[in-house]
N, C-alpha and C positions, 0 to 999 in steps of 0.2 A: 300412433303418435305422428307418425310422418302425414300421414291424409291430413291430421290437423294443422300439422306444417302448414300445406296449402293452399290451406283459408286462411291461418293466421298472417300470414307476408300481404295477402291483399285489404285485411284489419291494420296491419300495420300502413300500406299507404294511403288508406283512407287516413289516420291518426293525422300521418305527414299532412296531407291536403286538409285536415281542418286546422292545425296550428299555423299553416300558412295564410291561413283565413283569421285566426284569432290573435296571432304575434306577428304579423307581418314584420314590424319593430324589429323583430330577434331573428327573421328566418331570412329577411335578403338586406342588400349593398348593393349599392351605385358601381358597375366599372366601364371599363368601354373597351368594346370587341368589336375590329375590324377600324374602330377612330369615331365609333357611335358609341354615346352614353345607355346604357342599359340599366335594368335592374335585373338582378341574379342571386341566387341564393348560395351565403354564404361555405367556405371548404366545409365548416365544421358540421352544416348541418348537414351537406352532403353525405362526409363520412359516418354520422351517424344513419342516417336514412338505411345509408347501401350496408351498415356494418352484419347485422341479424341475419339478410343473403348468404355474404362471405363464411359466416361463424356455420349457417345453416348446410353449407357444403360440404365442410368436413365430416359432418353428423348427417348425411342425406343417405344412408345404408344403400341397399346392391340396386341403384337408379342406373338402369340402360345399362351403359358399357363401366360402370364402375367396377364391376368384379375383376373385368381385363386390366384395367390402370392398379387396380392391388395388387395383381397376380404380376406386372409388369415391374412394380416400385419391389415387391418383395424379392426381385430378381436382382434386383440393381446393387452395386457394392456399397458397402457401411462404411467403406476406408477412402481415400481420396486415391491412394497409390492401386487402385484396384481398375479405378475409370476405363485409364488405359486399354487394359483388355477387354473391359464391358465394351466399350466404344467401336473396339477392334468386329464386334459380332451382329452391330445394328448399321441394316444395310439403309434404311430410310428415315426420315423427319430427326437428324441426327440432333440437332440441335432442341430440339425438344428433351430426347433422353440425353443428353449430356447437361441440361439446367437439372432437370429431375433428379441425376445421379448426384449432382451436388448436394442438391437440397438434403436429400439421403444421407448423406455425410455431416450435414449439419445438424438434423435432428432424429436422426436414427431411422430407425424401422418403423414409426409412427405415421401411419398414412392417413390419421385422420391431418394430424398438422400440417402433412402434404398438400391434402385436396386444400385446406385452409387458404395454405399460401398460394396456390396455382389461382386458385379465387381469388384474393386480393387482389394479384396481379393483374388478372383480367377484367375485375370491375373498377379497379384506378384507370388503366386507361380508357373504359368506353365511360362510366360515368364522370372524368373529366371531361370528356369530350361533350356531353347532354350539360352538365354545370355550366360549360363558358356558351354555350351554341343556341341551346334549347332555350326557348320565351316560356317555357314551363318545364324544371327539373321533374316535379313529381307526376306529371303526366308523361312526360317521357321512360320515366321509373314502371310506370305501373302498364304502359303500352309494353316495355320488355318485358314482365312478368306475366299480362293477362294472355299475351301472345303464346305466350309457353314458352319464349325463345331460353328461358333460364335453366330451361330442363334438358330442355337437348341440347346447348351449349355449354353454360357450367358446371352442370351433374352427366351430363353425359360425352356427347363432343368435345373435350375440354382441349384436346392434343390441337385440333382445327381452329376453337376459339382462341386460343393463346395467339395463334396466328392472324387471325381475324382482328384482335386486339389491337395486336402490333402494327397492324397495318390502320386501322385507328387514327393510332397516335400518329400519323404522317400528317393527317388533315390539314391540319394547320397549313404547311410546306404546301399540299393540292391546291390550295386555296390560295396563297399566296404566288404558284407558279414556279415554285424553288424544287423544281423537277428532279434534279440527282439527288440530290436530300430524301425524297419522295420515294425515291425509286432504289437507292439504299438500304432504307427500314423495309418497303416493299422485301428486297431480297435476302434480309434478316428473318424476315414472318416464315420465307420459302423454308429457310433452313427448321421452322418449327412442324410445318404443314405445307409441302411443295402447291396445294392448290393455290396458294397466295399468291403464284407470278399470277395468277386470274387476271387480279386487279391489276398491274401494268399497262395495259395499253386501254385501260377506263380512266388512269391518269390523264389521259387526254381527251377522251369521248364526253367525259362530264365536264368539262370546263365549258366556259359561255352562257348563254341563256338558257335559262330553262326550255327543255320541246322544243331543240335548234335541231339543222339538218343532221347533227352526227348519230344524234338519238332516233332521229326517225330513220335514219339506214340503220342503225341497231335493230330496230322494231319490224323493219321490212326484214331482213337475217331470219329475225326472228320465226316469223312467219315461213319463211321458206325453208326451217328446218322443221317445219311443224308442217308441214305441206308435205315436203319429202322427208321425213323422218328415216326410213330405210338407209337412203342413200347417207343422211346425215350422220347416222351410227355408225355407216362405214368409214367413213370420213372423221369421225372422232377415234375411232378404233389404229388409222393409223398413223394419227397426232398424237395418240400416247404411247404408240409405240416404245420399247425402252426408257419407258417412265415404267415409275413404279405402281400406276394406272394401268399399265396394259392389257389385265383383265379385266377391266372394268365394265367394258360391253358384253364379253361372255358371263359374267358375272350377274349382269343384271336378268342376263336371260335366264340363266340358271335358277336362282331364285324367284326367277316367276314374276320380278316386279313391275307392277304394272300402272306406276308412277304415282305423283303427287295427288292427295287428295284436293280436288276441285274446289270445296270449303278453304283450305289452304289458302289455294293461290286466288281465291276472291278476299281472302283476309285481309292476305299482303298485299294485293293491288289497289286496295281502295286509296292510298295514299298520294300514289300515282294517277290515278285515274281523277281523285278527287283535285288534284295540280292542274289539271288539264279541264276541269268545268272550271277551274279559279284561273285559269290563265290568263285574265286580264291585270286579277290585281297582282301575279307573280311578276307578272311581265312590266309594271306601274312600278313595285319597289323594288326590281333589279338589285333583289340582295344576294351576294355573292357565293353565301351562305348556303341561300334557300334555294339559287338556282342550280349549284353543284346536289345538292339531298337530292331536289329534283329529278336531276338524273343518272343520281344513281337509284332512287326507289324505281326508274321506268327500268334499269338495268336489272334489278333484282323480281321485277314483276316479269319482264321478258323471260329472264330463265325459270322464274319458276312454270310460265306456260309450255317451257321445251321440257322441263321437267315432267310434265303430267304427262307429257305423249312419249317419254322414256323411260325414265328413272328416277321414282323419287329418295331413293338410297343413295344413288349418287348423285346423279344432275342436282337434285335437291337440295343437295347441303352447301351447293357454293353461290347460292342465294344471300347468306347471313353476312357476305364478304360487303354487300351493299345495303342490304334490307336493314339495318341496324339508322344508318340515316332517316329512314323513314322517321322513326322515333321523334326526331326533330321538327321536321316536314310537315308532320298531322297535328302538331301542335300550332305552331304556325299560320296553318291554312284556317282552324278553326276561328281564329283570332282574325287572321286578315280578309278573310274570303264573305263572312258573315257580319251582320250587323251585330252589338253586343247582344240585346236580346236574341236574337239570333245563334248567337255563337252559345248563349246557354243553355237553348235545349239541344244544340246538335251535341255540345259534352256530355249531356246527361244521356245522347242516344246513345253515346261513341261509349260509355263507359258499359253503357247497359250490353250494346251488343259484344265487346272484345270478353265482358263476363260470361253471355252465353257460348262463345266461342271458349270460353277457359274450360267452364264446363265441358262442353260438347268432346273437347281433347282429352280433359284429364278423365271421364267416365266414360265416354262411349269408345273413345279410340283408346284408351292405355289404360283404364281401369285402375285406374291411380285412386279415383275418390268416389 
């Protein structure tokens, strides 16, 4: 039942994308983002789109580290006056199990309702964020799911996605330059997932143009931690020191990991890369928008390359803090970088290959399907 799951969620955004082709009428509205008049599709069809994901989490049985989050929720007290001392015993991402223990208290010992709500939570604020942003919701939609990002974040990473979320929902404020606002929710996510202060000082790095100097010294960093990898591991080893990290490099050695698969990080870089052949017409509409996604897709293409030369158990996963913009990005680019003819068969390549990538993950690498 679950293998049918998913297929079925990628039948479902096929559905979405032909009723947006045959009710245009019913699926979007006029608004204006940023002081430009757009067309966007409507909350309502939003929420129904993403609702079958959310419903699907609850019911997505022992996916990844779901057995650890049941065994965690069945620990947690059923009473409000119990918190307290649960609180008193959890030494990291406090604020994660302190929303969690609530929740517990509100609807009992039921973790499917759990995983439910922890889901709503996280797909209200990333797919607000694709609703008001993206020049296409249901491609934005279906690049999160053919990606896999849904598996390893909402059925699995959930405790890091919440945080991811959260930092999200700041965009707006990044964009506008309303820095402590920003930097606020920033250290709200920490208390869910301390990798969140990540994003902090990308608050600044991605602002301006697209592929401006701060990103090309990112990208140079880059390289010279993938040059001297050695030296770089020691160097991270003692920046996490007294973090709740600080095994993290023995860690990886210990289990052998021997980083990101290469597929991977050619996945997720095409967005970036693909910004940088189009870098005429990004640099022509100087949308504020597109030149922030910009760079943060180069941000999350950079790590995921230090990733491959270290750890894709850890380096790996603080890619998602950025790579989620992408989403935006590649819709975008297809639209403005190509002619329309044009841009039609490169959608039908982009749909063709992020499938044989769904595949390639969910059968060869995870044996999902």
């Amino acid at each position: 039942m679950l293998s049918n799951g998913y297929i079925l969620i990628l039948i479902w955004i096929g559905v979405l994308g032909a009723l947006t082709v045959m009710a245009p009428e019913w699926i979007y509205r006029t608004e204006f983002v940023n002081g430009e008049k757009v067309r966007r599709v409507t909350p309502l069809f939003a929420v129904v789109a993403v609702l079958p994901l959310v419903i699907w989490a609850g019911f997505r049985g022992h996916v990844g580290d779901t057995g650890a989050y049941m065994e965690a929720f069945a620990d947690m007290p059923a009473s409000l006056s119990g918190i307290n001392g649960y609180m008193a015993g959890q030494e990291k991402d406090r604020g994660f199990y302190f929303v969690s223990a609530v929740i517990k208290c509100i609807v009992g010992n039921r973790d499917t309702i759990y995983f439910i709500i922890v889901a709503m939570i996280q797909c209200f604020l990333l797919f607000k964020l694709y609703r008001k942003y993206s020049t296409s919701f249901v491609v934005s939609f279906f690049l999160f799911i053919a990606s896999t990002d849904y598996i390893s974040w909402i059925f699995n990473g959930m405790r890091q996605f919440v945080a991811v979320t959260i930092t999200v929902a700041c965009f707006p404020w990044i964009l506008q330059k309303k820095y402590v606002k920003a930097i606020i929710v920033i250290l709200i996510a920490s208390l869910f997932h301390q990798s969140a202060l990540l994003v902090l000082p990308f608050v600044f790095i991605v602002q301006g143009k697209a592929w401006n100097k701060k990103t090309l010294l990112f990208i140079i960093m880059v390289v010279i931690a993938v040059v001297f990898t050695d030296r770089f591991t020691d160097i991270l080893d003692n920046m996490l020191a007294e973090t709740q990290y600080e095994n993290v490099v023995t860690d990886w050695e210990q289990f052998q990991d021997d980083g990101t698969n290469i597929l991977r990080v050619l996945v997720y870089s095409v967005p970036a890369i693909l910004s940088l052949i189009g870098i005429k017409y990004v640099r022509e509409a100087d949308d504020p928008v597109i030149n922030i996604c910009t760079n943060m897709s180069i941000a999350a293409s950079g790590l995921y390359v230090v990733s491959m030369f270290t750890s894709g158990i850890f380096i790996g996963r603080l890619p998602i803090y950025f790579s989620v913009y992408s989403y935006i990005l590649l819709p975008w680019l297809v639209k403005n970088v190509f002619t329309k003819r044009s841009a039609q068969l490169i959608n039908l390549v982009m749909v063709g290959a992020y499938l044989v990538f769904y595949y390639y993950q969910m059968h060869f690498s995870w044996n999902m399907l």
